[in-house]
C-alpha positions as CSV (number, residue, x, y, z in Angstrom):
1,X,57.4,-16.5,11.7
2,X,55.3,-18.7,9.6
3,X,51.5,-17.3,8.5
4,X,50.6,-20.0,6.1
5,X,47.8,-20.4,8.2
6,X,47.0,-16.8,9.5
7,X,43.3,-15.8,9.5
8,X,42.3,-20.0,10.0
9,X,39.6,-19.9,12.7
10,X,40.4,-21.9,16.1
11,X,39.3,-22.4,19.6
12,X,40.8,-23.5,22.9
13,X,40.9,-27.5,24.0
14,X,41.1,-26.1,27.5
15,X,41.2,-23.8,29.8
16,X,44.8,-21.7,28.9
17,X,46.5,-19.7,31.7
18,X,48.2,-16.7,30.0
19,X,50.1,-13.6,31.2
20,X,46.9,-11.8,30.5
21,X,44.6,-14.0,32.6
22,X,42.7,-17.0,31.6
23,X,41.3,-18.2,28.5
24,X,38.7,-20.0,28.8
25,X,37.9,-23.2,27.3
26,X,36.2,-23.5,23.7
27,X,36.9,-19.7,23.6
28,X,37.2,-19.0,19.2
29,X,39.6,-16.5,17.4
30,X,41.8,-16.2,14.5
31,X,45.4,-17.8,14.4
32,X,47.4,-14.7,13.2
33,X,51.2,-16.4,13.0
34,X,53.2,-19.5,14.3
35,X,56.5,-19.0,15.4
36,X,59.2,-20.6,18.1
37,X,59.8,-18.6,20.9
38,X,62.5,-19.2,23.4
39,X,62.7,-23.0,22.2
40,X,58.9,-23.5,21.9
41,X,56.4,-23.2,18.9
42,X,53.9,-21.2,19.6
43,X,50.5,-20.2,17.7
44,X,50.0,-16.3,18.3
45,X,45.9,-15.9,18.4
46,X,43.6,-12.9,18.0
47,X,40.6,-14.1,20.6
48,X,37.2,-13.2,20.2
49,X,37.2,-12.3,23.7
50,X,39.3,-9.5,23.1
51,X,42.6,-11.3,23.6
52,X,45.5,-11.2,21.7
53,X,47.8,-13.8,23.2
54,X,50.0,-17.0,22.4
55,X,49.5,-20.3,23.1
56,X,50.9,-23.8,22.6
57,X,49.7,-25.4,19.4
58,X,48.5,-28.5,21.5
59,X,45.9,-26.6,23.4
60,X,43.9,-25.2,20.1
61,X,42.0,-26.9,17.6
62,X,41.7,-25.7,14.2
63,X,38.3,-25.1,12.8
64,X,37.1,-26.7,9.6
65,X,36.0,-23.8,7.1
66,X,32.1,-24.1,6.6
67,X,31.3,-25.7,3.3
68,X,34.0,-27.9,3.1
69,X,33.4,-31.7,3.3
70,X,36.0,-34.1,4.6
């Protein structure tokens, strides 16, 4: 389980099908932990929506932290 980037705000790319219903697209959260399940990474995400789910990293996008200039 790697949290080197746990509490890094994110939303979905798309919409994401999940075993707890659909996540909407440009929904935000909180990453919480990356890890590989089964053979697949994927990012485990607390969702302002009230979901807690995982998802594959390709279908989030990580937010830039206000304040900091690229």
């Amino acid at each position: 389980m790697n949290q080197s980037r746990a509490g890094v705000r994110c939303r979905a790319l798309c919409n994401v099908i999940t075993a707890k219903g659909l996540l909407p697209r440009d929904t935000q959260g909180i990453l919480l932990y990356e890890t590989n399940t089964l053979g697949r990474r994927v990012v485990m995400v607390d969702w302002d929506n009230g979901m807690r789910t995982a998802v594959p990293p390709h279908e989030i996008a990580v937010l830039k932290p206000e304040g900091i200039r690229t």
